[in-house]
DSSP file (Angstrom, degrees, kcal/mol; ACC not computed):
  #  RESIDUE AA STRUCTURE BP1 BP2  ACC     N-H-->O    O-->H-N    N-H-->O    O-->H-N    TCO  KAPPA ALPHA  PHI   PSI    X-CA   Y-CA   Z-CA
    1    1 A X              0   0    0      0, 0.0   136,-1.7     0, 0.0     2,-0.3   0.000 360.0 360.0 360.0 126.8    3.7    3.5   14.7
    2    2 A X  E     -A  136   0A   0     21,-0.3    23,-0.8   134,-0.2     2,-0.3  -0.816 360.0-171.9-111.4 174.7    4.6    1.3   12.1
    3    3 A X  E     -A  135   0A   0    132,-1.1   132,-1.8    -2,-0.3     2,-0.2  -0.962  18.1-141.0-152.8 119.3    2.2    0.8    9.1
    4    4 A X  E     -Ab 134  27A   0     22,-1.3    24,-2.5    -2,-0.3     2,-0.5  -0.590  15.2-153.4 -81.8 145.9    3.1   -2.0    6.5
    5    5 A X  E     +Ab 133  28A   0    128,-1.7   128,-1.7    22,-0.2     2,-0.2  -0.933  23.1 158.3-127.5 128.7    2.3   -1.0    2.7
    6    6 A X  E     + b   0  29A   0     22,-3.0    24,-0.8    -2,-0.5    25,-0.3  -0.863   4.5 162.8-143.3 127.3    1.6   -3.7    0.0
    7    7 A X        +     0   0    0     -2,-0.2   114,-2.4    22,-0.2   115,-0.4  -0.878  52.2  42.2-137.9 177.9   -0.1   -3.4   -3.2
    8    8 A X        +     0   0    0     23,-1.2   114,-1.0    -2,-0.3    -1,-0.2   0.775  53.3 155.4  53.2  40.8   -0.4   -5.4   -6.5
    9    9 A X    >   -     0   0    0     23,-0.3     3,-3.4   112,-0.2   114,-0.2   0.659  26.0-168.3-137.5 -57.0   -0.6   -8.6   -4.8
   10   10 A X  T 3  S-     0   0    0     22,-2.7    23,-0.2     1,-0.3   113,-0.2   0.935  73.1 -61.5  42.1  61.9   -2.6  -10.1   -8.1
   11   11 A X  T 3  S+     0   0    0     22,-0.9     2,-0.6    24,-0.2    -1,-0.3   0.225 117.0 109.6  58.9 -12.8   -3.4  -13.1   -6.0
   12   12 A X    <   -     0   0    0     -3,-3.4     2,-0.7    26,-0.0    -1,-0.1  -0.918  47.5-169.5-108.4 103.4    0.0  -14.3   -5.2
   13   13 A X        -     0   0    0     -2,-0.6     5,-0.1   109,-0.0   109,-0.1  -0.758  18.0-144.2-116.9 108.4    0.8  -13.5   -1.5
   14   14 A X        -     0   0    0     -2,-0.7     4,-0.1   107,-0.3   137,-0.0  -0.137  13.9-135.4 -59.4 141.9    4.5  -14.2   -1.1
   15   15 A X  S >  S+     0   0    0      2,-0.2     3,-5.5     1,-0.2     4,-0.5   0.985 107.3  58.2 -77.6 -71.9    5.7  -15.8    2.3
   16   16 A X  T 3> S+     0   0    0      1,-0.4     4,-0.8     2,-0.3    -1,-0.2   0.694 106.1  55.4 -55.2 -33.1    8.9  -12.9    2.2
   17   17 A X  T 34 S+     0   0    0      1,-0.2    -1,-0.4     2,-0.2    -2,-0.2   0.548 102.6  44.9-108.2  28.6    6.2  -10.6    2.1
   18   18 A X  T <4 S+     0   0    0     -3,-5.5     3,-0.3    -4,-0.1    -2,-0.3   0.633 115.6  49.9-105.7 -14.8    4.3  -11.5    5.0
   19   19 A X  T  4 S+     0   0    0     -4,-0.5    -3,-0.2     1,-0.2    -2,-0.2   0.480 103.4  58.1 -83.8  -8.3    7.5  -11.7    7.1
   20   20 A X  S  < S+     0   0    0     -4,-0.8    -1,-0.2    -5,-0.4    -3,-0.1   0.622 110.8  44.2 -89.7   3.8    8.7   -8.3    5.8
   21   21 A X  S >  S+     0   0    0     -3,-0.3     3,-0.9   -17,-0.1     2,-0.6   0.020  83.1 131.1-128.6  23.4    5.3   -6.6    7.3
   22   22 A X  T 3  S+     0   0    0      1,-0.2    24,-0.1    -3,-0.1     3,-0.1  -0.746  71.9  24.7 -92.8 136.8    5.5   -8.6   10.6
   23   23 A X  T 3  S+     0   0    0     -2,-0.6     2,-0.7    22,-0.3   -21,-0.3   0.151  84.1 137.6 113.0 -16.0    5.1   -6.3   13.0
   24   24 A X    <   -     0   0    0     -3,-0.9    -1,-0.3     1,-0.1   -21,-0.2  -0.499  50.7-137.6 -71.5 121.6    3.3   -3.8   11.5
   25   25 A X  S    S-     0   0    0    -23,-0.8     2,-0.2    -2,-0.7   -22,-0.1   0.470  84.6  -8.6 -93.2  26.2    0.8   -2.3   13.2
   26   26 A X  S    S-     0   0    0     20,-0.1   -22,-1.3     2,-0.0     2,-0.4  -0.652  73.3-141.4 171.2 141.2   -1.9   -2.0   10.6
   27   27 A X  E     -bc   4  48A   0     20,-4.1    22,-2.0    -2,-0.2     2,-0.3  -0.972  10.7-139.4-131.8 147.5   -0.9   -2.9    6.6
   28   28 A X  E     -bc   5  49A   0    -24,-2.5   -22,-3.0    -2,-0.4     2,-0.5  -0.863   5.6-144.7-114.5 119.1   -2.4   -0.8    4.0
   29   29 A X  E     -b    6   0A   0     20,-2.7    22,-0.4    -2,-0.3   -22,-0.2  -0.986  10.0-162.7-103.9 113.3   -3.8   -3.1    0.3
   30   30 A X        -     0   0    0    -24,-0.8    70,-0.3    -2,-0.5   -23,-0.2  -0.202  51.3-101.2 -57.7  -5.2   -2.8   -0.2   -2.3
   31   31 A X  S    S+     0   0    0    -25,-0.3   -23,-1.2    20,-0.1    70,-0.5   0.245 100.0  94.6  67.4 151.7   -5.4   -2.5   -4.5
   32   32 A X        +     0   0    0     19,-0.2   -22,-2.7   -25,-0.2   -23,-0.3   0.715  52.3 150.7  87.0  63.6   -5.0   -5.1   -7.0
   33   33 A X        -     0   0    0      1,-0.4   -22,-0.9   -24,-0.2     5,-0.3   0.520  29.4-164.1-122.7 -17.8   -5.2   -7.6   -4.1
   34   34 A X        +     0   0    0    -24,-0.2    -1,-0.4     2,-0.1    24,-0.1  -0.422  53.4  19.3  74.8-165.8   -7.0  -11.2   -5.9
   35   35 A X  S >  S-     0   0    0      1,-0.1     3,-0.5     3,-0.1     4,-0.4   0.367  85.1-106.9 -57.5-178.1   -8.3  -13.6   -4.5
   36   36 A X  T 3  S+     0   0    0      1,-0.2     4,-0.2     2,-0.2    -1,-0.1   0.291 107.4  75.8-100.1  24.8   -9.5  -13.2   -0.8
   37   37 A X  T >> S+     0   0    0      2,-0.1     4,-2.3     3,-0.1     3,-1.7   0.820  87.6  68.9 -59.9 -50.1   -6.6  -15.4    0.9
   38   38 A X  T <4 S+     0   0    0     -3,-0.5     4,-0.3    -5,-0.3    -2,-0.2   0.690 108.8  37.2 -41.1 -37.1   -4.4  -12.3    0.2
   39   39 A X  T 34 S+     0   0    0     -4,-0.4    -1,-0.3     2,-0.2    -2,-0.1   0.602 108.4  50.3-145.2  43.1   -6.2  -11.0    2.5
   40   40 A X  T <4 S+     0   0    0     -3,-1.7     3,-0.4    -4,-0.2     4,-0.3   0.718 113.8  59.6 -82.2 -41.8   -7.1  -13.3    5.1
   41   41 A X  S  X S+     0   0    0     -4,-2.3     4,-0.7     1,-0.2    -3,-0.2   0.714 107.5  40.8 -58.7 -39.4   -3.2  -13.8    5.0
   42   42 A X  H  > S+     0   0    0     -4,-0.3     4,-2.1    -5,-0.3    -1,-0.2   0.589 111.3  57.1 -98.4  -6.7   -2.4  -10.3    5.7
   43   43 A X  H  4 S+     0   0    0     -3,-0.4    -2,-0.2     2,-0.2    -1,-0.2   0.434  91.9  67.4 -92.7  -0.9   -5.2  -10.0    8.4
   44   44 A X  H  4 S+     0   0    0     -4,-0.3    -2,-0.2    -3,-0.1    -3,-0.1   0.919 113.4  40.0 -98.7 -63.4   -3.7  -13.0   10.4
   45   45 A X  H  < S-     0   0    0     -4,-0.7   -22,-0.3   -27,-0.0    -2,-0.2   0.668 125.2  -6.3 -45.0 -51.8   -0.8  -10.0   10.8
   46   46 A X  S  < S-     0   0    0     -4,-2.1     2,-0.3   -24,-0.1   -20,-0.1  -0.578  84.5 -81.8-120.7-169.8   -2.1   -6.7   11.3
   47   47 A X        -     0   0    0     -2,-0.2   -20,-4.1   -22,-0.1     2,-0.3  -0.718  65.9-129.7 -87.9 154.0   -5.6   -5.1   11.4
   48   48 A X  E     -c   27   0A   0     -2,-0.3     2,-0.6   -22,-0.2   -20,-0.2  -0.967  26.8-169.1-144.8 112.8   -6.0   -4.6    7.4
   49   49 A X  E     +c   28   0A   0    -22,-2.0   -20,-2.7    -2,-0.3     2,-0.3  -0.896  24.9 169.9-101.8 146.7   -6.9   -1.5    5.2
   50   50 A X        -     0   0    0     -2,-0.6    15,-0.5   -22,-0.2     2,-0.3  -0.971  20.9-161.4-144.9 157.3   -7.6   -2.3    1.7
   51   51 A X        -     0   0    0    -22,-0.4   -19,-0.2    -2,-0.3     2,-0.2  -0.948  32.9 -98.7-134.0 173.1   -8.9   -0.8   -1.4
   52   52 A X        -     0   0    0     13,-1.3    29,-0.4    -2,-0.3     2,-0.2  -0.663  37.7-167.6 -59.6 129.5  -10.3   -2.1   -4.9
   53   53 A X    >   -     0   0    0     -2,-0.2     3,-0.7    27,-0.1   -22,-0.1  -0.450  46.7 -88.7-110.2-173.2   -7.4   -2.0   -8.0
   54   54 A X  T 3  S+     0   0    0      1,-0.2    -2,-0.0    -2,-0.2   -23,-0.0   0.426 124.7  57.3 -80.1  -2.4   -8.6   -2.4  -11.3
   55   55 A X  T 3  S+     0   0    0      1,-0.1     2,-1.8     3,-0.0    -1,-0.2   0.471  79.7 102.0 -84.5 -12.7   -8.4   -6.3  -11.5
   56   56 A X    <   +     0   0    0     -3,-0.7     8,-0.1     1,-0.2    -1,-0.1  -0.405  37.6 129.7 -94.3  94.6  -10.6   -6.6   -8.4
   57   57 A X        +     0   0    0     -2,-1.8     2,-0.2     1,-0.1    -1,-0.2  -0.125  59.9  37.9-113.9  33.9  -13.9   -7.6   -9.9
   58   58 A X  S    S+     0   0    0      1,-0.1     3,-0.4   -24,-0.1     4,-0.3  -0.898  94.4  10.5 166.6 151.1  -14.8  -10.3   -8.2
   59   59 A X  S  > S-     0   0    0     -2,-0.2     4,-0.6     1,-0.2     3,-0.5  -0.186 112.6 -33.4  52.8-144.6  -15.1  -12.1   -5.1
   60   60 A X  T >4 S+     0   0    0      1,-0.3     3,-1.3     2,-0.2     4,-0.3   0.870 133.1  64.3 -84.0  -2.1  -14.2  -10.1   -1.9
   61   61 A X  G >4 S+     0   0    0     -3,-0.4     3,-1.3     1,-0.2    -1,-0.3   0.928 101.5  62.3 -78.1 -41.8  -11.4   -7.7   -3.3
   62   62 A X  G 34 S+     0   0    0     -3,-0.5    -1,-0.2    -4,-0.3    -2,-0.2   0.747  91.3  59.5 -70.6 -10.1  -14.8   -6.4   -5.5
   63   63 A X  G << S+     0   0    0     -3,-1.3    -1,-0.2    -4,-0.6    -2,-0.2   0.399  90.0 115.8-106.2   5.2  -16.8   -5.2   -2.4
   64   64 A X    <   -     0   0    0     -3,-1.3     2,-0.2    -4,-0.3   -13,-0.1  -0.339  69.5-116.3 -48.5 134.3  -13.6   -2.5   -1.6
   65   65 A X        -     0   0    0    -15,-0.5   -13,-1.3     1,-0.1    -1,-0.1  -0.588  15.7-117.6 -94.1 173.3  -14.0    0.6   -1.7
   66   66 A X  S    S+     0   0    0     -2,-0.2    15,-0.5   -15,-0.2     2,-0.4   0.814  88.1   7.3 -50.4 -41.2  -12.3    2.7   -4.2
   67   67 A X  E     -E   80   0B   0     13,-0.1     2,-0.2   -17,-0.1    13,-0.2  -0.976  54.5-148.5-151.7 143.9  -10.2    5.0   -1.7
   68   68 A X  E     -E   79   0B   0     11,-0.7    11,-0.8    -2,-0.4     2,-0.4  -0.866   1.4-163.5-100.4 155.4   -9.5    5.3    1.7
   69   69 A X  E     +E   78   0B   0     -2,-0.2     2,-0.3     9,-0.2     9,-0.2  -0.977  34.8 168.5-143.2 126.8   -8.9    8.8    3.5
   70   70 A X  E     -E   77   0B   0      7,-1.4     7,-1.7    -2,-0.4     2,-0.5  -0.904  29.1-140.4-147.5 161.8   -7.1    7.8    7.0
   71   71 A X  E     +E   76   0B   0     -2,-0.3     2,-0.7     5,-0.2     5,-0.2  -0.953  14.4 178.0-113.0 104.7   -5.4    9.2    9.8
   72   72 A X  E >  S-E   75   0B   0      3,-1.4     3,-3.3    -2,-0.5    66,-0.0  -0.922  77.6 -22.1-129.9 115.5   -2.3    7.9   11.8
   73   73 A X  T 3  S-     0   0    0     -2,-0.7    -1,-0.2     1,-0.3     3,-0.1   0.860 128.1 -49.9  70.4  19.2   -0.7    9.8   14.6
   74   74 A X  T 3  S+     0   0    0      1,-0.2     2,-0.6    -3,-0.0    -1,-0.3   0.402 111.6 118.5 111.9 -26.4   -2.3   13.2   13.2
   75   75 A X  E <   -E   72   0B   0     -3,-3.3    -3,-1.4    66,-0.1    -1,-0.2  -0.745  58.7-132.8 -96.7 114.2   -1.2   12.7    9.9
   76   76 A X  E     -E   71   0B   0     -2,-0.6    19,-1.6    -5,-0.2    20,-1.0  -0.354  23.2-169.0 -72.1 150.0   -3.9   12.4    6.6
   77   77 A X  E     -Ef  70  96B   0     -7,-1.7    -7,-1.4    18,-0.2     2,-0.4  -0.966  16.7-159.4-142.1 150.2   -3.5    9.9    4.3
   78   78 A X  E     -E   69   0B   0     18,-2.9    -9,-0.2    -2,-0.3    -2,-0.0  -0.250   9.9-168.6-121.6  71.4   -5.0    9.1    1.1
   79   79 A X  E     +E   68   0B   0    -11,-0.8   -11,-0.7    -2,-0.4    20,-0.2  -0.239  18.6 145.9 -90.3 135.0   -4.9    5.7   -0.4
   80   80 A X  E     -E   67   0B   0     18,-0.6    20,-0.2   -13,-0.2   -13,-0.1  -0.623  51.3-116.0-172.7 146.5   -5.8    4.7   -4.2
   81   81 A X  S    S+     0   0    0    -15,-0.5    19,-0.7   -29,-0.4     2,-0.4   0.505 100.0  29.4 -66.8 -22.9   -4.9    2.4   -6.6
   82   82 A X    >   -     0   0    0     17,-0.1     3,-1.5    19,-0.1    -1,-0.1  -0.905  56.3-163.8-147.4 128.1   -3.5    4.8   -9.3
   83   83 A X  G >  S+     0   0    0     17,-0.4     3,-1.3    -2,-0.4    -1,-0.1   0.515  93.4  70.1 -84.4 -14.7   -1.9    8.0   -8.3
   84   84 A X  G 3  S+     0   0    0      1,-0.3    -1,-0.3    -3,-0.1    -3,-0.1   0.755  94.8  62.9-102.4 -18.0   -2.2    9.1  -11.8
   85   85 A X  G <  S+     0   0    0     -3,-1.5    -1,-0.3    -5,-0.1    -2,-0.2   0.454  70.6 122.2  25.6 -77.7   -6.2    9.1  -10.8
   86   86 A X    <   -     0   0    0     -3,-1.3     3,-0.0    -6,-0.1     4,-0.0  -0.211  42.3-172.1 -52.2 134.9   -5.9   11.6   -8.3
   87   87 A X        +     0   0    0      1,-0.1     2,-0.2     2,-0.1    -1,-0.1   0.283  61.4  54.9-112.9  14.8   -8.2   14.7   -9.1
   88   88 A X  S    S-     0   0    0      0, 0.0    -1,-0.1     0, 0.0     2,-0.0  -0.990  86.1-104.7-144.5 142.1   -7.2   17.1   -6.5
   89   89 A X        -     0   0    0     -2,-0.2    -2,-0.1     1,-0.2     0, 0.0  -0.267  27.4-162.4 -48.0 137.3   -3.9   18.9   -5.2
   90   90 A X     >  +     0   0    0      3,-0.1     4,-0.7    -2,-0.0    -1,-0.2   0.924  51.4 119.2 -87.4 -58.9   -3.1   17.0   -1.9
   91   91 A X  T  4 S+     0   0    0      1,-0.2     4,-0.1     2,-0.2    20,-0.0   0.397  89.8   8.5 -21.6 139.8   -0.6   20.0   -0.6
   92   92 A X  T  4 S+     0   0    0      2,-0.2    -1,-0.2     1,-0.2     3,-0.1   0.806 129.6  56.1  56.0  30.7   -2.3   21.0    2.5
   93   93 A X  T  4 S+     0   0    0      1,-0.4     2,-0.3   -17,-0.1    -1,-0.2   0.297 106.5  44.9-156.2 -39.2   -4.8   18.5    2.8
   94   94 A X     <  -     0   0    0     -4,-0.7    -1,-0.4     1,-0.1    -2,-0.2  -0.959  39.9-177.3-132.0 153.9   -2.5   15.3    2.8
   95   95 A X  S    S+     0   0    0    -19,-1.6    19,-0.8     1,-0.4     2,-0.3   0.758  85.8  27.7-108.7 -17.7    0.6   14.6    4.5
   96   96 A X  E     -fg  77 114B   0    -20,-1.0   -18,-2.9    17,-0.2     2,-0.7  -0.917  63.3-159.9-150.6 111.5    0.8   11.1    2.7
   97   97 A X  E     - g   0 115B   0     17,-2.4    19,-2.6    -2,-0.3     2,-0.1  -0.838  16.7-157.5-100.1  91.4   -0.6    9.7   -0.8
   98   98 A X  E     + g   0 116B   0     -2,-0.7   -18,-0.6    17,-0.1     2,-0.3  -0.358  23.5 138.9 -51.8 147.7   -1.0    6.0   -1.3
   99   99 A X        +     0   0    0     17,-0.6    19,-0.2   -20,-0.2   -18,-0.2  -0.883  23.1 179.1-173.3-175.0   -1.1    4.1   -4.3
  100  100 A X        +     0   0    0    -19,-0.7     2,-1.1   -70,-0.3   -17,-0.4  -0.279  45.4 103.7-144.4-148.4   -0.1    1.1   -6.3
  101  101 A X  S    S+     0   0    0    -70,-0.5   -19,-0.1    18,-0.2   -20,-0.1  -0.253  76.9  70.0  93.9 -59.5   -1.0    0.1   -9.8
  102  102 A X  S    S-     0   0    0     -2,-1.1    -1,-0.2     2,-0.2    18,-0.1   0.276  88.6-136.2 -77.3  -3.2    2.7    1.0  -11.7
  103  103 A X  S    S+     0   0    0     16,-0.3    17,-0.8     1,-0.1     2,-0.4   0.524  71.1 123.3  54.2  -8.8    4.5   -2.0   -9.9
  104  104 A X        -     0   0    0     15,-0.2    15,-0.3    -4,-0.1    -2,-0.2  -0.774  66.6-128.9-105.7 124.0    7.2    0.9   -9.5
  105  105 A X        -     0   0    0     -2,-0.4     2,-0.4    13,-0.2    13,-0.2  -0.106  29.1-174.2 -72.9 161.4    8.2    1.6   -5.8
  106  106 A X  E     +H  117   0B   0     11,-1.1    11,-0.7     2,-0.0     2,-0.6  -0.898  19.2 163.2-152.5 107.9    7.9    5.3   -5.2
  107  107 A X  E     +H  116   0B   0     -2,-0.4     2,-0.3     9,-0.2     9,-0.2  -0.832  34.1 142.7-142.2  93.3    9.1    7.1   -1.7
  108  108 A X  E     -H  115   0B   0      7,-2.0     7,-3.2    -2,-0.6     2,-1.2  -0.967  49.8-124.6-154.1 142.3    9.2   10.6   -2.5
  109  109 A X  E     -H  114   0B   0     -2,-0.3     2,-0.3     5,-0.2     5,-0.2  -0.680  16.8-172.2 -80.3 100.5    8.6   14.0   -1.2
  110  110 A X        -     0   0    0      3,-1.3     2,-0.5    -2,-1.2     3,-0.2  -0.280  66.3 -71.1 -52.4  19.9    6.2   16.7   -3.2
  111  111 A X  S    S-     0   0    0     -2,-0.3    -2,-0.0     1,-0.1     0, 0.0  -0.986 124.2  -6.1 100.6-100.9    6.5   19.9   -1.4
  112  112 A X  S    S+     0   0    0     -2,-0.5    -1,-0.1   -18,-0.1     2,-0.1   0.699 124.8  72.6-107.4 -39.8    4.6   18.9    1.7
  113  113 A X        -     0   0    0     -3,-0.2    -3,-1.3   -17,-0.1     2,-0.7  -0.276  67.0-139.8 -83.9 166.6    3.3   15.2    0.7
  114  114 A X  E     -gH  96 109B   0    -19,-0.8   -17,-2.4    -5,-0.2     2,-0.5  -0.998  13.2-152.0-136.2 138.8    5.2   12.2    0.5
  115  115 A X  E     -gH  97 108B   0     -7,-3.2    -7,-2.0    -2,-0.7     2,-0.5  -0.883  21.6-174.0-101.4 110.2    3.9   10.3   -2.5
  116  116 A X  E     +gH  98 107B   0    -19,-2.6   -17,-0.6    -2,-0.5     2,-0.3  -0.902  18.5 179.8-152.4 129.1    4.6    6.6   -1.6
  117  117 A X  E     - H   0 106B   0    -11,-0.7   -11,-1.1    -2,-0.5   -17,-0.1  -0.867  19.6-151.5-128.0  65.5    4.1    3.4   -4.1
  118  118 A X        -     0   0    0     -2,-0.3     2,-0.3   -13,-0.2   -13,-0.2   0.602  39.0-126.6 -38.3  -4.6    5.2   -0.1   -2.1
  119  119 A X        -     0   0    0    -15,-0.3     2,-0.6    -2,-0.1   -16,-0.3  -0.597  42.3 -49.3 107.2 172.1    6.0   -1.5   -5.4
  120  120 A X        -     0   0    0    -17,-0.8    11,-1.4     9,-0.5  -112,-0.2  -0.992  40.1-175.8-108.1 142.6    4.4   -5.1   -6.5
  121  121 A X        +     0   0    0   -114,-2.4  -107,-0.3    -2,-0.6  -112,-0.2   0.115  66.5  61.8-114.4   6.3    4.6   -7.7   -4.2
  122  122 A X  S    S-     0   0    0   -114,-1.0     2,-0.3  -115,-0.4  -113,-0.2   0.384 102.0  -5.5-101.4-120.2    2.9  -10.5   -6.6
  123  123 A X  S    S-     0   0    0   -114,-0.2    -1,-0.3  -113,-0.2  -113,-0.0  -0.566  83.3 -93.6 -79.3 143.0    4.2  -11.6   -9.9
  124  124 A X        -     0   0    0     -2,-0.3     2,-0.5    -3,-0.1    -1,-0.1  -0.005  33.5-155.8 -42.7 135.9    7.1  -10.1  -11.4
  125  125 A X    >   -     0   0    0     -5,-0.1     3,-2.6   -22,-0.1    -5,-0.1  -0.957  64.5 -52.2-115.5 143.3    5.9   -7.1  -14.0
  126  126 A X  T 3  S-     0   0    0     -2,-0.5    -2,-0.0     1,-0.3    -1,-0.0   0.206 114.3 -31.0  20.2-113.6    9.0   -6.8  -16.7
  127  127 A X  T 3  S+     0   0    0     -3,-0.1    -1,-0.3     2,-0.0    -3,-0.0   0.199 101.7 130.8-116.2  29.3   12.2   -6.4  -14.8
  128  128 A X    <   -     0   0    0     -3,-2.6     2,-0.3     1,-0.1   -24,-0.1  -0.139  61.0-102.0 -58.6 168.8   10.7   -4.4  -11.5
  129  129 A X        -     0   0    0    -26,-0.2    -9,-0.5    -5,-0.1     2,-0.3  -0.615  22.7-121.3 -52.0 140.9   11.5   -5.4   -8.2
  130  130 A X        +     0   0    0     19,-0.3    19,-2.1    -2,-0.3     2,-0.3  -0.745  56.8 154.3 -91.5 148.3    9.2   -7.3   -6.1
  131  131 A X        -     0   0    0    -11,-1.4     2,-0.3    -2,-0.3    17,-0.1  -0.750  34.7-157.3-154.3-171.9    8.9   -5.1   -3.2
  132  132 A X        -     0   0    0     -2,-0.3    15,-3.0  -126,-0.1     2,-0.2  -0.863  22.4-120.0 177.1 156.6    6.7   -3.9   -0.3
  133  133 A X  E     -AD   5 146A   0   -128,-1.7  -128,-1.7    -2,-0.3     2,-0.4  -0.752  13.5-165.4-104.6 134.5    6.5   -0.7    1.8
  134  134 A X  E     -A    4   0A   0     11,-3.6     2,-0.6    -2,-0.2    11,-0.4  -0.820   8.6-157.4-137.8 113.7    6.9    0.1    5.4
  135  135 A X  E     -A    3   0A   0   -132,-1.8  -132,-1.1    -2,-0.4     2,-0.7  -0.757   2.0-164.0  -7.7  76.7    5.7    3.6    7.2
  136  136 A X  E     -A    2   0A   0     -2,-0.6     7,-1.4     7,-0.2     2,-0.4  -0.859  19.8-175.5-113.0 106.3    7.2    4.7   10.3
  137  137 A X  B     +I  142   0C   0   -136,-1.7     2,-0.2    -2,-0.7     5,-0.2  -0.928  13.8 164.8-122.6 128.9    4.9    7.4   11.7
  138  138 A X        -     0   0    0      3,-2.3   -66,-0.1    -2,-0.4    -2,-0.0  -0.752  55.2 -99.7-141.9 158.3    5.2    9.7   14.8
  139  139 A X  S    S+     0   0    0     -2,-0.2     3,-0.1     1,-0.2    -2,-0.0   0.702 128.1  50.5 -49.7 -19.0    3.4   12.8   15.8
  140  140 A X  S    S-     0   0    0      1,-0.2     2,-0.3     0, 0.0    -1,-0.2   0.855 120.8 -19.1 -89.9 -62.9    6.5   14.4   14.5
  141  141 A X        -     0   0    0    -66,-0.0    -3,-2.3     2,-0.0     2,-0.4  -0.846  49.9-115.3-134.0 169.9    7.1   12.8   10.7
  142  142 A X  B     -I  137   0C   0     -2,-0.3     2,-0.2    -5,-0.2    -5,-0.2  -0.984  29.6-160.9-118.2 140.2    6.3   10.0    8.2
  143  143 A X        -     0   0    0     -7,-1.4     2,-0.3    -2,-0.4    -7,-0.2  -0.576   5.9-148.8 -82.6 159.1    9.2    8.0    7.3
  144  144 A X        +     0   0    0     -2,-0.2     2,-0.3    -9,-0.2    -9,-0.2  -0.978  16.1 177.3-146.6 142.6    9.1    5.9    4.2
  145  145 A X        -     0   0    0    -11,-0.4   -11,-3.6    -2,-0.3     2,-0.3  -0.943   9.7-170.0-132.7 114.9   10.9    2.6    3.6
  146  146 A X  B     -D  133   0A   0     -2,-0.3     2,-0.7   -13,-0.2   -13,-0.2  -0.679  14.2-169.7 -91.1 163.6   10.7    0.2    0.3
  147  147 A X        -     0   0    0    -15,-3.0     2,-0.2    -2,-0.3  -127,-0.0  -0.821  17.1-138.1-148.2 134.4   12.3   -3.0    1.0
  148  148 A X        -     0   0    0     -2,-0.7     2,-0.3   -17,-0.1   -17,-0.2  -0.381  27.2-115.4 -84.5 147.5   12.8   -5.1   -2.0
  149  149 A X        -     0   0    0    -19,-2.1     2,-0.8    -2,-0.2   -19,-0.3  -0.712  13.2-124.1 -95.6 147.8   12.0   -9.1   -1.2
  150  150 A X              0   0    0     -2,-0.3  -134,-0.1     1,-0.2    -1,-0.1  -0.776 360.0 360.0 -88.6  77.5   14.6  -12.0   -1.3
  151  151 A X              0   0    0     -2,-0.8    -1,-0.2   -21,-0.1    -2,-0.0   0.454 360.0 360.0-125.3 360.0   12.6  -14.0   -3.9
């Protein structure tokens, strides 16, 4: 299964990053997602999880909920817009911790959890990469992949 990651979107949904998540069989909004083209745009690709970031206060990005708690292939996952946030140890509880928020991509293993941050895909924040995430998950592992966009 693959499962496309994007977050920090801030309205701006980048052609390079709708062709780097085609194919994905379901893409995960890490929040801060704008206006609601962002994500009619990413729902013409996959079936579409999203959450609320701290900019979305209006229109449909405001009726998200805060977190999502998801499943793929066996494996929990735990999406929300800033990791820093979190108010419980994941070890043993989550195999995989979404978030967004820091614009800085993050694909890293915690003991048991893989803490994994697609980056911002919208406008540039200081000298980050513009980026996006991709998830390749089997009964077995999660893989994690940033892939920085050709903008």
């Amino acid at each position: 299964m693959q499962i496309g990651v994007i977050a920090d979107t801030h309205s701006k949904m980048r052609p390079e990053a709708l062709k780097a998540l085609e194919g994905s069989d379901v893409i995960l909004h890490a929040g801060d997602v704008g206006r609601h083209e962002v994500l009619e745009a990413l729902e013409a690709i996959a079936p579409l999880v999203a959450i609320r970031g701290n900019i979305d206060t209006a229109d449909r990005a405001a009726t998200l909920p805060d977190v999502q708690d998801l499943e793929f292939r066996g494996h929990a996952f735990y999406m929300l817009h800033d990791v820093k946030t979190l108010e419980f140890d994941p070890q043993g509880r989550y195999r995989v911790v979404i978030a967004g928020h820091s614009h800085k991509p993050r694909n890293e293993w915690i003991g048991d959890v893989l803490y994994f941050n697609p980056g911002g895909a919208g406008p540039r924040r200081f000298t980050l990469p513009i980026t996006v995430g991709r998830l390749q998950v089997t009964e077995d592992e999660v893989v994690g992949e940033i892939i920085e966009l050709p903008v």
